[in-house]
N, C-alpha and C positions, 0 to 999 in steps of 0.2 A: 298240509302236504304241499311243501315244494313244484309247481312245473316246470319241467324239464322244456325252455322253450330256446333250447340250442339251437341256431341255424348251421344245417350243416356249408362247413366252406370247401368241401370239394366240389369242384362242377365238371362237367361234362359239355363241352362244346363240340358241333357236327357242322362244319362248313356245307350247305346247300351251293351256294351259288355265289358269284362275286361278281360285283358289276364295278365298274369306271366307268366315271365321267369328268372329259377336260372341261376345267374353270377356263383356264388361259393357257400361252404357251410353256408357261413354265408352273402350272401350279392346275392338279387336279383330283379329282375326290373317287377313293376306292372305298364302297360299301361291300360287306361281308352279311351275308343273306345267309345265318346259322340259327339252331335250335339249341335247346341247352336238354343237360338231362330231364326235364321234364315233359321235355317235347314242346316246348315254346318258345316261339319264332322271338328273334332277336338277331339285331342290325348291328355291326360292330365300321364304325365310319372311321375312314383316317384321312388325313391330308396327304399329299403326293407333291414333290417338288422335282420337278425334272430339271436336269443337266443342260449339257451339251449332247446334241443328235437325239433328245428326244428322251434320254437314260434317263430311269429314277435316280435321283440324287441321294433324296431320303422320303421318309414314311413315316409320317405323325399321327397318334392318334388325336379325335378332333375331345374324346374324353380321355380324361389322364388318369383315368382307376382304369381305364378299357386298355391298358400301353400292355399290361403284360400277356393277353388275351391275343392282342396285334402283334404282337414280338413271335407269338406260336405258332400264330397262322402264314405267318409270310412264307414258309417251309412248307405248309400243305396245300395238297389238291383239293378239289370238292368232293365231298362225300366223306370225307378222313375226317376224326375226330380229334378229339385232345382231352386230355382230364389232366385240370388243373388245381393241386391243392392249396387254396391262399389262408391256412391255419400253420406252413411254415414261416419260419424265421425269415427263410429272403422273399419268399413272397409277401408275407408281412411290411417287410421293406422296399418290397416291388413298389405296392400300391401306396404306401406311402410317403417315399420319398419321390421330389418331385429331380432332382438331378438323375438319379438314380433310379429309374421309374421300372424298369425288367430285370429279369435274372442278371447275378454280377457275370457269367460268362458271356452270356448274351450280348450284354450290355458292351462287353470290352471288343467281344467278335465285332458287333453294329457299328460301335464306334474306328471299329480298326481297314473295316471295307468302307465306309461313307470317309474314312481320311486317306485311302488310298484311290479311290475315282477321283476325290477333290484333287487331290493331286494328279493322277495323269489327266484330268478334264482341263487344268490349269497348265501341264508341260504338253497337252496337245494343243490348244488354243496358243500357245507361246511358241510353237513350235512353229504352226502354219501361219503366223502373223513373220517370223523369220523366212521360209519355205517364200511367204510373197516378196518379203522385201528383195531377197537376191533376186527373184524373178524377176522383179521392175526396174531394178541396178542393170542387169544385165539385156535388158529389153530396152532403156535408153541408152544405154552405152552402144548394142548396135544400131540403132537410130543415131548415133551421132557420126559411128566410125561407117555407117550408110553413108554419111551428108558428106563426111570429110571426103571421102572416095568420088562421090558425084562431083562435087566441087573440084579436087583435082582432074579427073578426068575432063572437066568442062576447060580446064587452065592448059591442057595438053592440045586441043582440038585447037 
């Protein structure tokens, strides 16, 4: 007689608590303080890559079976659960592909806000490096049309 020793691959995830801690200025680690359905405590840790002014850039899990688990929770609060079934097709391909590591929607939404910050992080940084330049053209330009004016005036006396 046969045992039936299927593991079931639905889970049940409950966010307790979420902590950060910065590594450096641009790089710091968010642990996820959750229980699973059987009531056992479990750590879900990601990497954190901040921007410009402090912004998350992006969000890595620090385990790459744990991406699609990270991908769920960035959307919820503490105490909010999630059930997730990794016996489908794209979760199947969630946790195994390593490009493609979350939901394909997921995945394209993640990808389509982390290339839209990167890009205004990069046309505001370009922007205020311009915004100074004129400031300093036109900050010795009157320092000079100052001197020229002293100077004359000093030719007149």
């Amino acid at each position: 007689m046969p045992l039936n020793n299927k593991v079931s691959r639905v889970k049940t995830f409950t966010i307790q608590r979420r902590e950060e801690k910065s590594c450096t200025l641009r790089k710091g680690l968010r642990i996820y303080h959750c229980t699973d359905e059987k009531g056992d405590a479990r750590k879900i840790a990601a990497i954190i890559s901040y921007g410009f002014r402090g912004k998350i850039k992006s969000i890595k899990p620090v385990y790459e079976r744990e991406a699609l688990i990270l991908q769920m929770f960035k959307n919820m609060d503490d105490g909010e659960s999630v059930t997730i079934n990794f016996e489908t097709n794209t979760a199947r391909k969630a946790i195994s592909s390593n490009e493609r590591h979350i939901y394909q929607d997921a995945y394209d939404e993640a990808v389509l806000i982390s290339s839209i910050n990167n890009f205004s992080t990069t046309i505001s940084f370009y922007l205020k490096i311009f915004v100074f330049s004129i400031v300093s053209f036109l900050v010795v330009y009157a320092f000079m049309n100052i001197d020229t004016m002293i100077n004359e005036l000093q030719k007149n006396h």
